[in-house]
C-alpha positions, 0 to 999 in steps of 0.5 A, spaced: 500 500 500 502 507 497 502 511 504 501 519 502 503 523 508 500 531 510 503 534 515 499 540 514 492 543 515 495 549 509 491 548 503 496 550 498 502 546 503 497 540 502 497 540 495 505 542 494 506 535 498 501 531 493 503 533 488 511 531 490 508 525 492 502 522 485 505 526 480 501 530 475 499 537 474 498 542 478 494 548 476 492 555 481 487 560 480 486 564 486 484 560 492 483 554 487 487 548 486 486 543 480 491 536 480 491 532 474 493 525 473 494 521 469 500 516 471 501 509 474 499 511 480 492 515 479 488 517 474 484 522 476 484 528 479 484 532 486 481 539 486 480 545 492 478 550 494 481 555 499 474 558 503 478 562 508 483 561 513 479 557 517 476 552 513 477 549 506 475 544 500 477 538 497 475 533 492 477 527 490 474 524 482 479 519 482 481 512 481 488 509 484 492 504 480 494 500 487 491 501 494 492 507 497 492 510 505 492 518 506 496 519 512 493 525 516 499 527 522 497 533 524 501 536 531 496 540 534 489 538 535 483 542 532 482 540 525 474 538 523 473 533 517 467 533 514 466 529 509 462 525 504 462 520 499 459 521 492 462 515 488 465 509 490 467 508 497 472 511 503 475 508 509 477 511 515 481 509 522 485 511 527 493 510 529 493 504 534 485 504 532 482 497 529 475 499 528 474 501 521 469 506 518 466 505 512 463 511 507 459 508 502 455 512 496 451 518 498 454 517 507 456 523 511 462 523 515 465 526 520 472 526 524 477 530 528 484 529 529 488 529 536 495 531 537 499 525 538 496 520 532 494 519 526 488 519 521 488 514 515 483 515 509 483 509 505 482 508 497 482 501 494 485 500 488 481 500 480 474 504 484 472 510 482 471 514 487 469 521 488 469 524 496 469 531 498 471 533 505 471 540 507 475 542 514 474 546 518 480 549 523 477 551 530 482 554 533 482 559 527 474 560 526 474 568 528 467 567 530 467 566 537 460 561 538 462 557 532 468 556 535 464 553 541 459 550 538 464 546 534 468 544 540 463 543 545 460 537 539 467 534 535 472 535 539 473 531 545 475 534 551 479 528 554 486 530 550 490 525 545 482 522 543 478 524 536 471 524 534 469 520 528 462 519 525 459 515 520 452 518 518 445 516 514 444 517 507 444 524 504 442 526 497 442 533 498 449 534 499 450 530 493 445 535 489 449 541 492 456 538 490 454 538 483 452 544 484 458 546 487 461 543 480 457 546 474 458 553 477 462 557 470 463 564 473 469 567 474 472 572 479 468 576 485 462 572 482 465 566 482 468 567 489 462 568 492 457 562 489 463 557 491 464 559 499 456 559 499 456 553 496 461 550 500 458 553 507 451 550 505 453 543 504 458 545 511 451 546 514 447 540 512 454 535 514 453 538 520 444 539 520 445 530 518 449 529 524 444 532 529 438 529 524 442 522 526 443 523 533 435 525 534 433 519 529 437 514 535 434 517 541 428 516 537 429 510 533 426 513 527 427 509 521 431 510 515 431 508 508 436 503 507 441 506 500 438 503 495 432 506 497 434 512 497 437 510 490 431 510 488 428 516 491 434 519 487 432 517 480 424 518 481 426 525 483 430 525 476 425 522 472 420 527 474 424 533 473 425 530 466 418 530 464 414 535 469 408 534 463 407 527 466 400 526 470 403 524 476 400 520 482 403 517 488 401 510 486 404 511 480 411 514 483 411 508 487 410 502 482 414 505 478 420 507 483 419 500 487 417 503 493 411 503 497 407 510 499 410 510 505 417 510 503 416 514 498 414 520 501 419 519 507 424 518 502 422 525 499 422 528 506 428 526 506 432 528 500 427 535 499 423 537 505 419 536 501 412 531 499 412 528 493 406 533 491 410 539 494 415 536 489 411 535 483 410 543 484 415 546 485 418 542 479 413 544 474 413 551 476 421 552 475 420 549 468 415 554 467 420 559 469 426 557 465 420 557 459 418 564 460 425 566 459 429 561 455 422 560 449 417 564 446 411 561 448 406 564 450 403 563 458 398 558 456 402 555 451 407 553 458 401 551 462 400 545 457 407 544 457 408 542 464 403 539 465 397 543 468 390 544 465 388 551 469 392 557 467 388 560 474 391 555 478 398 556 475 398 564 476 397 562 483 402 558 485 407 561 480 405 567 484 407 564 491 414 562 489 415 568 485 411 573 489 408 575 482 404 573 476 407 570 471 404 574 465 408 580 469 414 576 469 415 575 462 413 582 461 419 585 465 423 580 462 421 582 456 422 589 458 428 588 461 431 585 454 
């Protein structure tokens, strides 16, 4: 097994000691970093980004030649871990610790190192794997209460121990992730969609581990990960085609799962029931069809699948705080 050794919770020293370490091509724009490689060790790439001071985020999209452990020895404590799997698998475990955890497709998880030992994140050769983790350094979070709420839940109080947790299934983040990836604008703009970004799936990694612990207390039940696959791909498939006369009977023979789980799984995944969903998904197809085509209102209506045009004005107002005719004439006018 090939060992990458980070001594640092520096982003740009973190990037310098992998690419001494893989290879590849190192590229800085700003607070951004882009690794490509394409060698015996690895092809893929590593990607991050510098928020501010205290807190960072990098993205493994990557397939490894061999196995290969990321060696964390970090000489002070205070760094939070919080990651997340999107594609494949990611072990992590302790030095001198034998439990091993286990982030699987769409799973949250969340660690902190101690000073006397070492963190190992673990990547299997010839498995596509996609990971994002977002550390937070606390001793350098300049906002006093963050700092403490930080502490208080991910930092032990007994020195030379860790926090290390595994959490449910998470869509969401998934969603925001990919968001985080198609965002195509540059310089102040750009800055600033990334970092909200980032801080946003900081918030649900940190809003998934409180959902957990109330679950347990709880022991509310969760919908295993092929449930929740399914739950993805129904949401998808709605999205794709909103002009479809949809059902809860329907979505569910169609997805495999029973009413029940269904709205669960949407809950979940959208704080939202499947007929909030259905909703919402027609009326921002609307709204990218009155500014992206020449259709008239009642043209669109038909288009997403609505009948009464009455009916669409109301809930298009509700989202948008206007009518749609309205909307399309200052978009109009604004052209």
């Amino acid at each position: 097994m090939k060992t990458l050794s980070i001594n640092t919770s520096d982003i740009t020293k973190i990037f310098e000691d992998i690419r001494l370490q893989l290879g590849g091509k190192l590229e800085v724009s700003s607070k951004e970093y882009k690794l490509q490689i394409d060698n015996e060790i690895a092809t893929g790439y590593v990607s991050g980004i510098s928020v501010e001071n205290a807190i960072s985020y990098m993205e493994f999209d990557i397939v490894f030649h061999e196995n290969v452990s990321l060696l964390y020895r970090l000489f002070q404590s205070g760094c939070i871990h919080f990651g997340y799997c999107s594609k494949g698998k990611l072990t992590q475990n302790s030095e001198g610790n034998t439990t091993k955890n286990i982030l699987g497709q769409f799973q949250t998880g969340i660690y902190s190192n101690s000073a006397n030992k070492s963190t190992f994140l673990s990547f299997e050769k010839k498995e596509h794997v996609k990971v994002s983790i977002v550390t937070v350094d606390v001793l350098s979070v300049t906002d006093n209460e963050l700092r403490s709420q930080l502490t208080s839940t991910f930092l032990t109080e007994r020195a030379g121990s860790e926090f290390s947790y595994v959490g449910s299934l998470n869509l969401k983040i998934f969603e925001k992730i990919q968001h985080l990836n198609s965002i195509k604008q540059q310089g102040l703009v750009r800055s600033l969609l990334t970092n909200s970004t980032i801080y946003l799936i900081l918030a649900l990694e940190i809003e998934q581990h409180k959902f957990d612990l109330k679950n347990s207390e709880n022991n509310a039940s969760q919908l295993n990960q092929m449930e929740m696959e399914s739950v993805k791909e129904i949401s998808d498939f709605v999205r794709n085609n909103p002009e479809i006369q949809y059902s809860l009977k329907y979505l569910s023979k169609k997805s495999g799962l029973s009413p029940l789980k269904l709205q669960e799984g949407f809950k979940i995944l959208h704080n939202r029931t499947v007929t909030d969903f259905i909703r919402n998904v027609r009326v921002e197809a609307a709204e990218n069809l009155i500014r992206n085509s020449e259709l008239n209102i009642s043209e669109i209506v038909y288009t997403i699948g609505l009948t009464s045009r009455s009916y669409f004005s109301k809930i298009f107002k509700a989202k948008y705080n206007c009518c749609p005719k309205h909307y399309q004439n200052n978009l109009a006018m604004s052209m």
